[in-house]
C-alpha positions, 0 to 999 in steps of 0.5 A: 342673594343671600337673604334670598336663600336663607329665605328659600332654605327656612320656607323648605324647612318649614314645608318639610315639617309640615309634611313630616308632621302630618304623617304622610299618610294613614295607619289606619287600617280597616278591619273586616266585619267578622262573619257569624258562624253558623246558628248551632243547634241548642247544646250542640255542636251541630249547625241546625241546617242538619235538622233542617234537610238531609242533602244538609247533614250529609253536607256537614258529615261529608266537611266533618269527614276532611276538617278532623282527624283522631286528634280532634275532639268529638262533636257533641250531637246531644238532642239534636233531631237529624233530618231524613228523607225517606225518598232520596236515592242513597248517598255516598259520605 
């Protein structure tokens, strides 16, 4: 009887180290893809759809207007050619 038990005590001794040794689980951790920010116009900080339509610049200045405040640095608009549309209705910033 008691080599029975010394033999059940040292197999759940080993068995305990096998699951302690593997780790019992993972830390890996995937890390997200990071999503590109937007394409900026050449020497700007500018994203091109401003060059590209209207309703998009009056987008961007609409973010601009609740992302900054008197602290924040200015935007460099460089040369960048804004898009206008001549026979769109007015719209509010």
């Amino acid at each position: 009887m008691t080599k029975n038990l010394k033999t059940r005590s040292l197999l759940a001794m080993v068995t305990l180290l096998a699951l302690t040794a593997c780790g019992g689980g993972t830390d890996y951790v995937a890390t997200p893809t990071p999503m590109p920010g937007p394409v900026l116009v050449m020497g700007t900080d500018l994203p091109t759809t401003v060059e590209q339509s209207a309703m998009s610049l009056v987008d961007f200045a609409k973010t601009q207007l609740t992302a900054t405040s008197e602290t924040t640095d200015p935007l460099v608009v460089g040369e960048a050619k804004l898009a206008v549309d001549d026979t769109a209705e007015p719209s509010d910033v």
